[in-house]
C-alpha positions as CSV (number, residue, x, y, z in Angstrom):
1,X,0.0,0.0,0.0
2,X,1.7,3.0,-1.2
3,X,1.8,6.2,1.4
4,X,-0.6,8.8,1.6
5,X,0.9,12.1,0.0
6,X,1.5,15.3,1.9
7,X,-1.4,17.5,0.3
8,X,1.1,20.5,1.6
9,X,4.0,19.3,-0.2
10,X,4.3,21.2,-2.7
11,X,4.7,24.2,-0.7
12,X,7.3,23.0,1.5
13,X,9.3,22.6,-1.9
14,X,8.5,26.3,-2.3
15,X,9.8,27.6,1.0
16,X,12.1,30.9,0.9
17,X,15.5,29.9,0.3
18,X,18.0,30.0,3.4
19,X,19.8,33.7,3.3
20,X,22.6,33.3,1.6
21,X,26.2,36.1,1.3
22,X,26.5,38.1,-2.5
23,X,29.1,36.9,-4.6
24,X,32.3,39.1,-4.6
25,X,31.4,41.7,-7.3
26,X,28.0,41.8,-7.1
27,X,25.6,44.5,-5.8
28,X,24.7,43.1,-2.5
29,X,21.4,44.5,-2.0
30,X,19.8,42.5,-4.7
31,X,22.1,39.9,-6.0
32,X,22.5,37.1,-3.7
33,X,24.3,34.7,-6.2
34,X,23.4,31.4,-6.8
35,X,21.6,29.7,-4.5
36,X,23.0,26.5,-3.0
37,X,18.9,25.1,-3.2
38,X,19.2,24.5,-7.0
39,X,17.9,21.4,-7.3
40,X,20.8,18.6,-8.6
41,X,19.6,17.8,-11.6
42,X,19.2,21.8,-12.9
43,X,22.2,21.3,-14.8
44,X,21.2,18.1,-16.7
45,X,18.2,20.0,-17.4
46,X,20.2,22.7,-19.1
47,X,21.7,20.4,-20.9
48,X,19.0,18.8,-21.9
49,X,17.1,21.8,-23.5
50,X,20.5,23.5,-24.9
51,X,19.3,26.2,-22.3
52,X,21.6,28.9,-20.2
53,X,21.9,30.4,-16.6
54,X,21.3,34.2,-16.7
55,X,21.8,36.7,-14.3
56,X,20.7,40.0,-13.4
57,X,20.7,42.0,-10.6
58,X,17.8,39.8,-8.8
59,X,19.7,37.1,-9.4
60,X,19.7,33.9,-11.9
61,X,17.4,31.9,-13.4
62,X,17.3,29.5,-16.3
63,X,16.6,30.7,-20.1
64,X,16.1,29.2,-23.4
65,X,15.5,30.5,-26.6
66,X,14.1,29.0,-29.9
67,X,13.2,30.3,-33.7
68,X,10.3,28.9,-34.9
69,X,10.6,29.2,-39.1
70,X,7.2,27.8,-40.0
71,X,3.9,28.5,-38.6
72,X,0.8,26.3,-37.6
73,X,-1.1,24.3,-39.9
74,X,-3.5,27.0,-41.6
75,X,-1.8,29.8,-40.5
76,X,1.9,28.8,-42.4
77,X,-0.6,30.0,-45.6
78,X,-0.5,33.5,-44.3
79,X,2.7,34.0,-42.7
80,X,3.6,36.6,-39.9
81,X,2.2,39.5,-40.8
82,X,5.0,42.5,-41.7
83,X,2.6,45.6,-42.3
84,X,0.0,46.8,-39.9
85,X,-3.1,45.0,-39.1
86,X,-6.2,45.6,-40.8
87,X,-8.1,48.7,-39.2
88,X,-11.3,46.5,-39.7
89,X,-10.4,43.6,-38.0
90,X,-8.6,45.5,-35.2
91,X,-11.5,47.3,-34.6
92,X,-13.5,44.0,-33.8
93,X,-10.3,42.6,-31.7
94,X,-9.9,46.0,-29.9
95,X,-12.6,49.2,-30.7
96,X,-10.3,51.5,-28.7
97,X,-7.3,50.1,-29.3
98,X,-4.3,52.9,-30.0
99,X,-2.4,53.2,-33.0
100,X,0.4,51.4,-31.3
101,X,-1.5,48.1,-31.0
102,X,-1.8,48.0,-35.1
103,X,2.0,46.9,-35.5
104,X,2.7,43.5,-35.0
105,X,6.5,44.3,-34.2
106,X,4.8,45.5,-30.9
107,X,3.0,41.9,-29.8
108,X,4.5,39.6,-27.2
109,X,2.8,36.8,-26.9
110,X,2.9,35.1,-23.3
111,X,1.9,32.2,-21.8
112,X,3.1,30.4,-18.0
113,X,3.1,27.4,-16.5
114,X,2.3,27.4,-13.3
115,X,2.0,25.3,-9.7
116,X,-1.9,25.2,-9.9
117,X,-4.6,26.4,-11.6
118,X,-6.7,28.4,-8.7
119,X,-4.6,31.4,-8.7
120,X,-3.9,33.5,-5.9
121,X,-0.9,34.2,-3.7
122,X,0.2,30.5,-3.2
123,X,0.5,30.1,-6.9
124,X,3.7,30.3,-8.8
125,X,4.4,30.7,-12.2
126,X,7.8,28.7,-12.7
127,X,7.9,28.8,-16.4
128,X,7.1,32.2,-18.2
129,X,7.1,31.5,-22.0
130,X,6.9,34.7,-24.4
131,X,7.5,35.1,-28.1
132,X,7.1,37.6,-30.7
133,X,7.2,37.9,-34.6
134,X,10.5,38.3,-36.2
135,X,12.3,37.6,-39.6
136,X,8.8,35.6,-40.9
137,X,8.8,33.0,-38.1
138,X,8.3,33.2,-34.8
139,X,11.0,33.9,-31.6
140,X,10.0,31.7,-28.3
141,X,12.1,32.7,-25.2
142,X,11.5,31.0,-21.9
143,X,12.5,31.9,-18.5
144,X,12.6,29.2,-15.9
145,X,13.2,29.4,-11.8
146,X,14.9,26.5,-10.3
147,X,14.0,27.1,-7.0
148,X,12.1,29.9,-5.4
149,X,14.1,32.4,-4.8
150,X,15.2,32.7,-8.7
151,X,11.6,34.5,-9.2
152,X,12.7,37.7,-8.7
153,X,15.3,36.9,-11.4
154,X,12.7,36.2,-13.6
155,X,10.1,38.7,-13.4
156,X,12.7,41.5,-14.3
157,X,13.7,39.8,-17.0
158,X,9.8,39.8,-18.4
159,X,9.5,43.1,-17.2
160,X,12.5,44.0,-19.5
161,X,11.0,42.2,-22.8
162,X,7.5,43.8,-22.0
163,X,9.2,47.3,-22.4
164,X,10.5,46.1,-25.9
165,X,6.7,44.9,-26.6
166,X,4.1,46.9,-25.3
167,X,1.1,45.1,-26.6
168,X,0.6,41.7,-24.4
169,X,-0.9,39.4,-26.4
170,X,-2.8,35.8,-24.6
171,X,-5.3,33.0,-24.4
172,X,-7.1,33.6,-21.3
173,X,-4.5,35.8,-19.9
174,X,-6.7,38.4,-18.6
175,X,-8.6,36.3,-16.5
176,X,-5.6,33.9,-15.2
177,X,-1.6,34.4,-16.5
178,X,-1.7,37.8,-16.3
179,X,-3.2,38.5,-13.2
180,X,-1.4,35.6,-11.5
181,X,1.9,37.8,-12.4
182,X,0.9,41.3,-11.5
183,X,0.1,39.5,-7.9
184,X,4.0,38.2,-8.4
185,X,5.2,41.6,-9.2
186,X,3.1,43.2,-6.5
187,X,4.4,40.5,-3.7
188,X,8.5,41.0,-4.6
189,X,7.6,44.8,-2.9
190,X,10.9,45.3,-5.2
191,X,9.7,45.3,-9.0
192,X,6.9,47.4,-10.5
193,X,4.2,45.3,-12.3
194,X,4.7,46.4,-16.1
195,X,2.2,48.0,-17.7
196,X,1.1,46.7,-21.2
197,X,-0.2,49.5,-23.8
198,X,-3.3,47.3,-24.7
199,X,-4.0,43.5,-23.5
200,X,-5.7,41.2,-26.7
201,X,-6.9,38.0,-25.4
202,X,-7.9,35.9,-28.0
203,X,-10.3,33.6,-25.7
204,X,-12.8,35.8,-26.7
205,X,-13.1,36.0,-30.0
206,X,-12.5,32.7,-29.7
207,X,-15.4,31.8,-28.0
208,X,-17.8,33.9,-30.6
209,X,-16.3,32.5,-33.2
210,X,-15.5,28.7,-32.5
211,X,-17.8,27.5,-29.5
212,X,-21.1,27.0,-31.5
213,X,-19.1,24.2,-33.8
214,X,-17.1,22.6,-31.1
215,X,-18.4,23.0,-27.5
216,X,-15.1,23.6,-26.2
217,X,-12.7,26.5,-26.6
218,X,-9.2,24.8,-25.6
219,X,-6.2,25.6,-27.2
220,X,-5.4,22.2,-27.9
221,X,-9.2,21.5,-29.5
222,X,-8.5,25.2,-32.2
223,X,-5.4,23.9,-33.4
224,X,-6.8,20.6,-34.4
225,X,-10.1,21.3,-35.7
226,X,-9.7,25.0,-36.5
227,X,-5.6,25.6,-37.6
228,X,-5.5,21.8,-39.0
229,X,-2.6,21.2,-36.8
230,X,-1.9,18.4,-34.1
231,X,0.7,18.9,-31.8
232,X,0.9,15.1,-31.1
233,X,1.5,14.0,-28.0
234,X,1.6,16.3,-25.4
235,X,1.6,16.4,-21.5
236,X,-1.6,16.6,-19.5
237,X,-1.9,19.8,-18.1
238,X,-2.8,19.0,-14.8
239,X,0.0,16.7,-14.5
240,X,2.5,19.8,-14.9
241,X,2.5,21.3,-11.1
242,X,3.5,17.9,-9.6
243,X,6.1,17.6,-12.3
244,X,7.8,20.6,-11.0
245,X,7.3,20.0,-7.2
246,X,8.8,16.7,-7.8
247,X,11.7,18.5,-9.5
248,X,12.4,20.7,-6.4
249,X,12.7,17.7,-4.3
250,X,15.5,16.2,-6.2
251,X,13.6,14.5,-8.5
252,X,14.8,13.2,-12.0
253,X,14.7,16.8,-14.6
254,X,13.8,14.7,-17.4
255,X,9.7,14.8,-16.6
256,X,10.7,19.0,-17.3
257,X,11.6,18.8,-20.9
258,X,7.6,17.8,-22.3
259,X,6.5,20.9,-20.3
260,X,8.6,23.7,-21.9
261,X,8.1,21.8,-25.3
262,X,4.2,22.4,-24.0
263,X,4.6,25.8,-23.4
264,X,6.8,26.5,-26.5
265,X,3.5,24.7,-28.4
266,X,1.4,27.0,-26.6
267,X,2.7,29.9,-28.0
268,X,3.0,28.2,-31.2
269,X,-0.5,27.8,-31.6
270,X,-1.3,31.1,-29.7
271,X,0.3,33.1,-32.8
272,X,-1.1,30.6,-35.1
273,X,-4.5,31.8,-33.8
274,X,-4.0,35.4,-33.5
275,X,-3.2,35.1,-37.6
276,X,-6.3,33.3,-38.3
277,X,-8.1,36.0,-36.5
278,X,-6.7,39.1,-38.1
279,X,-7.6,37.4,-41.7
280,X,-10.6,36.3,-40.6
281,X,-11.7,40.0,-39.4
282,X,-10.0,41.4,-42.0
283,X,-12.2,39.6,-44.7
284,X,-14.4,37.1,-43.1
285,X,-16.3,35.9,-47.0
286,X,-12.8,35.5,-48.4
287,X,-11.5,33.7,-45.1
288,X,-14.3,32.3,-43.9
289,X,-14.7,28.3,-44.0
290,X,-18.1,28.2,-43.3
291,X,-21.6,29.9,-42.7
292,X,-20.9,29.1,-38.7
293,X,-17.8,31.0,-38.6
294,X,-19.6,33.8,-40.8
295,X,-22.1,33.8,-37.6
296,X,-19.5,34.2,-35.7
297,X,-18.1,37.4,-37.0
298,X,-21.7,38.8,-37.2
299,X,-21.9,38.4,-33.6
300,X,-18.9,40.3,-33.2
301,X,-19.7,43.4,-35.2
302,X,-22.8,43.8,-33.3
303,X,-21.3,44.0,-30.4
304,X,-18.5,46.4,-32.4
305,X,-21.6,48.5,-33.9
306,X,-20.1,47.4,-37.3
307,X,-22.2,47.7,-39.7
308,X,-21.4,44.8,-41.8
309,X,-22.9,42.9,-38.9
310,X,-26.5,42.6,-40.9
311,X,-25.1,41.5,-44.3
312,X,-23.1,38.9,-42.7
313,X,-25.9,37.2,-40.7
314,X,-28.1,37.5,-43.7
315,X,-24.8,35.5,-45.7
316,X,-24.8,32.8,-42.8
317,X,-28.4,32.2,-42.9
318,X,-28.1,31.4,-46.1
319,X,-25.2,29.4,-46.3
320,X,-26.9,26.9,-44.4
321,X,-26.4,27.5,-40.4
322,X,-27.5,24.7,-38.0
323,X,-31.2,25.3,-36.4
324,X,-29.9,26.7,-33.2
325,X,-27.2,29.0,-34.9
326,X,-30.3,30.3,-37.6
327,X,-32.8,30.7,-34.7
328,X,-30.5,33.2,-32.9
329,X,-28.7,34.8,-36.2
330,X,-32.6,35.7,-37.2
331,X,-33.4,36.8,-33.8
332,X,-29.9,39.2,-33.9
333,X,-30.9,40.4,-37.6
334,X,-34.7,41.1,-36.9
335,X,-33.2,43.8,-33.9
336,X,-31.1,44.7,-36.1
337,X,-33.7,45.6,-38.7
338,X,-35.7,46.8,-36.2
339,X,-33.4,49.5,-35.0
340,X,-32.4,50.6,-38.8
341,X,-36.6,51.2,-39.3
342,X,-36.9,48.0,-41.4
343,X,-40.0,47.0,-39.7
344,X,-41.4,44.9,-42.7
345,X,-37.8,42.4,-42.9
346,X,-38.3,42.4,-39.0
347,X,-42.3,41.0,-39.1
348,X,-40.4,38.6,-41.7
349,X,-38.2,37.4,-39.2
350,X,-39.9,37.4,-36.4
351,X,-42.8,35.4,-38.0
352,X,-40.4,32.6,-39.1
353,X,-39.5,32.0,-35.5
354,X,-42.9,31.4,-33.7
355,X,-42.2,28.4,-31.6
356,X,-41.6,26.7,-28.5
357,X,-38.0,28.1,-28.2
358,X,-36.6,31.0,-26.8
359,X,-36.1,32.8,-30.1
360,X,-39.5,31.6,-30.8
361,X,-41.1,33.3,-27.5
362,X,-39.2,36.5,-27.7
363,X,-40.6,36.9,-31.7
364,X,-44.0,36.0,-30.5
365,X,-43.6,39.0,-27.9
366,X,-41.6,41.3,-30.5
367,X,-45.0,40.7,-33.1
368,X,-47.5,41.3,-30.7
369,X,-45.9,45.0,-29.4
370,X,-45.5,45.2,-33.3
371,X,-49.3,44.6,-33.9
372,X,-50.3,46.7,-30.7
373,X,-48.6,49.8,-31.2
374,X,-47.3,50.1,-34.9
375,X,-49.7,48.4,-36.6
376,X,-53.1,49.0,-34.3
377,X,-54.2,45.8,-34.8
378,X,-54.9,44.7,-31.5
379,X,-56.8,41.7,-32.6
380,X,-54.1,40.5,-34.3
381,X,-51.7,41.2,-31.3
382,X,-54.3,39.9,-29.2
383,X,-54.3,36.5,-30.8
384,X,-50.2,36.3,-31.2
385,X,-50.2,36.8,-27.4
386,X,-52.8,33.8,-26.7
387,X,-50.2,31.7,-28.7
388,X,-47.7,32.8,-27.5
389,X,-49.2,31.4,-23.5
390,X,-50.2,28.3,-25.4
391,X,-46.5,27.9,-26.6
392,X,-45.2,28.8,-23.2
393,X,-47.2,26.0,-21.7
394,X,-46.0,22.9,-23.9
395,X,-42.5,24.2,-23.7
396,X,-42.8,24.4,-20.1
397,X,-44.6,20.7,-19.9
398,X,-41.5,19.4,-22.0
399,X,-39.1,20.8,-19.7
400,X,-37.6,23.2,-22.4
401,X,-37.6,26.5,-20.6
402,X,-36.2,27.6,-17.0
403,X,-39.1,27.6,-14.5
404,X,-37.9,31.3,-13.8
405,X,-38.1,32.2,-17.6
406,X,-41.3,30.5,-17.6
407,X,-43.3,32.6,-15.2
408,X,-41.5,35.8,-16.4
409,X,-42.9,35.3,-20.0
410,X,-45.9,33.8,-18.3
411,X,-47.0,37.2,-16.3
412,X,-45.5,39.4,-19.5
413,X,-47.9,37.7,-22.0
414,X,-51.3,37.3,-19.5
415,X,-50.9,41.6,-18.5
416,X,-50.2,42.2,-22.7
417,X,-53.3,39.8,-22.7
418,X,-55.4,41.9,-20.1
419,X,-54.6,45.1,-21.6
420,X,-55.2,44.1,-25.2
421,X,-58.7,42.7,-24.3
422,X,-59.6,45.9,-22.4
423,X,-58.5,47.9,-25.5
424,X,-60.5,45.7,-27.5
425,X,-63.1,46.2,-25.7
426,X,-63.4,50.1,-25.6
427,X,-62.9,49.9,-29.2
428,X,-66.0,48.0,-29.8
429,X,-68.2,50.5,-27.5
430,X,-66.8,53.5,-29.4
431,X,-70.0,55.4,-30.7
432,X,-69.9,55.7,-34.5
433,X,-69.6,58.8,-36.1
434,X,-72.0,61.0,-37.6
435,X,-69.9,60.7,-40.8
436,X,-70.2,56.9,-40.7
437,X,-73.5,54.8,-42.1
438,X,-75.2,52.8,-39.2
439,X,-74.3,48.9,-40.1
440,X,-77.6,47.1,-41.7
C-alpha cells in the first residue's frame, strides 16, 4: 500500500531559500548569487534543453531561446504579418485600441506554466514563455526558476521584454496568466508590475467564433479542428504542477523537458491563432470556412456597432447555419432591422420564428408589441399573445424552458393579454360617427 501524499508538499518545496552572502562583485542589496537550493539535476536540465543560466541584478534563473521558421497548420498560408493589421479587423479585436496596438512588431505573446490552476498568492508561475514575430517565423524565449528564490530573477527579465513589446498578447490571460503575475510583481515589494499599452486576449473572439461548432474553446481543441494542426503527444496539463514539485525535491529533470516543449507549443498555436483572426476579421467571405464561422463574426460586429454585422448574418443564414445557430442569427438580424426602421424584414423574421423556443417566444412577444402599437391591430396582437401562453405551456410541460423564464414570460404575456382585451373592448363601444353609415 503505497503512502498517503502530503497535500502541503508542494509548498514546503516552495519555501524561501535559506539567506545566503552576494558573490564578490555583485551589488549586494539584490544579487545574492546562486543559491545553494538548486535542485541537482538543474544542470542536466540545461543540458538537456541546450538552455543557459542568466543573471541580473535579482539574481539567476534558467533561459532558453528557440526560432520557430514555420507556422501552424492553416496559418503557415498567411505567414507573420510584416505591415499593420487591418483597421477593420482590429476594430473588432480592440474598438479602442491605439495606433500602437496595429504593429505586430509590438506583440508579445505570453503564456506560463504554473503550480496550480486556482490562482492566488500560493500560486507560482515557474515557467514564463513569451515570443514575438521576427524575420517571418516566430521567436520563443522561456525563462525558468529552479527554485524559489530565482523568481525575482525572472520577473525583471519579463518586465524587460515587455518594455520592448508593449502590446501583451494571450489566451485567457486576462482572466488567469496575467493576473497571476501582477500578484508576483506586486508581492517582490521590489519590481513594478509592467504596464502593457493594450491586453488582446484571443479567448474571446474565440469563443464567438469557435464555440457554437465545437463545444469547447481549448487551445489544444483550435489547433486541431480550426488551424489543422496536431501537436501530437503532449503532456496533460494537470499533470504539470507535480512535475515541477517533484523536481524541487531532487527529482529526476527529465519529466521537465515535455512541459517547456508544451509551453513552447502554446505559444506556437497562440500566434497561429492570433493570424487566423486578423484574416478572418479582416475579410471574413474571403476567409471564412463556413456559414458558422460567418455567424461568428456577425456576432462580433454587433457588439463592435459594425455595420457589416447585418449582411453577414443574412450571408450565414443562407449558407446553411444549423437550427440553433439560424434561430438566434434571425433573432440578432430582426433587432437589427428593427433598429435601422426595417420593420417589414423584422415581421419577416420574427414570424419565421414562432415556436416553443426561446427565439421563438421573444418573436411571439416582439409581433405582438409590433401589432399593438405600430400596426393597431390589437386583434391581431391579441391573438399572437394567446399563442404565444399556449407555446409557453408545452414548452414548459417538456421541460424546455427555466421555470424562472417561464413565469416571467408567463405574467409578460397574461398583463399584454389583459390590456389588449380591455382595448378591444373600448374599441368595440366606441359610438360611431356622424360621418359613418349605421351597419344594416
Amino acid at each position: 500500500m503505497s503512502q498517503a501524499r502530503d497535500p502541503f508538499s508542494g509548498l514546503a518545496a516552495l519555501r524561501p531559500a535559506r539567506r545566503r552572502e552576494p558573490l564578490s562583485g555583485a551589488d549586494p542589496q539584490f544579487f545574492r548569487g546562486p543559491s545553494p537550493d538548486i535542485p541537482a539535476g538543474a544542470e542536466r536540465l540545461a543540458q538537456m534543453l541546450g538552455a543557459t543560466s542568466r543573471r541580473n541584478r535579482f539574481g539567476e534563473h534558467l533561459g532558453l531561446r528557440r526560432w520557430f521558421s514555420e507556422q501552424v497548420g492553416i496559418a503557415a498560408q498567411l505567414g507573420a504579418p510584416e505591415s499593420e493589421i487591418d483597421p477593420a479587423a482590429l476594430r473588432l479585436i480592440a474598438p479602442d485600441a491605439q495606433r500602437e496596438v496595429a504593429d505586430p512588431r509590438q506583440w508579445l505573446f505570453l503564456d506560463t506554466e504554473t503550480t496550480g490552476m486556482a490562482g492566488g498568492s500560493g500560486t507560482y508561475a515557474f515557467l514564463v514563455g513569451i515570443a514575438w514575430w521576427d524575420a517571418g517565423g516566430l521567436e520563443v524565449e522561456q525563462f525558468f526558476m529552479r527554485e524559489h528564490s530565482e523568481e525575482h530573477s525572472v520577473l525583471l527579465e519579463l518586465s524587460e521584454r515587455m518594455r520592448e513589446r508593449r502590446v501583451l498578447v494571450t489566451f485567457n490571460g486576462k482572466s488567469f496568466d496575467w493576473p497571476l503575475l501582477e500578484t508576483r510583481y506586486r508581492m517582490t515589494r521590489a519590481i513594478q508590475p509592467p504596464v502593457p499599452r493594450a491586453h488582446l486576449d484571443f479567448l474571446h473572439p474565440a469563443k464567438n467564433l469557435w464555440r457554437p461548432r465545437l463545444g469547447s474553446v481549448r487551445l489544444a481543441e483550435l489547433e486541431r479542428h480550426i488551424l489543422e494542426w496536431d501537436r501530437g503527444t503532449d503532456i496533460m496539463s494537470e499533470l504539470i504542477p507535480s512535475i515541477y514539485f517533484d523536481f524541487l525535491r531532487g527529482g529526476p529533470p527529465d519529466g521537465l523537458v515535455p512541459i517547456f516543449h508544451h509551453n513552447q507549443m502554446d505559444l506556437r498555436g497562440l500566434a497561429a491563432l492570433a493570424l487566423r483572426v486578423i484574416s478572418l476579421f479582416a475579410n471574413p467571405e474571403q476567409h471564412g470556412k463556413d456559414a458558422l464561422e460567418l455567424f461568428g463574426v456577425s456576432r462580433i460586429c454587433e457588439r463592435r456597432g459594425d455595420l457589416r454585422a447585418r449582411q453577414f448574418y443574412e450571408r450565414s443564414i443562407s449558407g446553411g447555419l444549423p437550427e440553433d445557430a439560424r434561430r438566434k442569427a434571425r433573432r440578432s438580424l430582426a433587432a437589427i432591422a428593427k433598429r435601422a426602421g426595417d420593420l417589414e424584414k423584422a415581421e419577416a423574421l420574427w414570424t419565421a420564428m414562432l415556436g416553443t423556443s426561446r427565439e421563438g417566444l421573444e418573436a411571439y412577444e416582439q409581433l405582438s408589441i409590433h401589432y399593438e402599437r405600430r400596426a393597431r391591430d390589437y386583434s391581431r396582437a391579441a391573438a399572437l399573445a394567446r399563442e404565444a401562453l399556449s407555446a409557453l405551456r408545452k414548452s414548459n410541460r417538456i421541460g424546455a424552458i427555466h421555470p424562472v423564464v417561464y413565469r416571467r414570460y408567463k405574467e409578460r404575456f397574461r398583463r399584454r393579454l389583459a390590456r389588449l382585451d380591455r382595448k378591444l373592448e373600448a374599441q368595440a363601444t366606441v359610438p360611431l360617427s356622424f360621418s359613418e353609415p349605421y351597419p344594416a
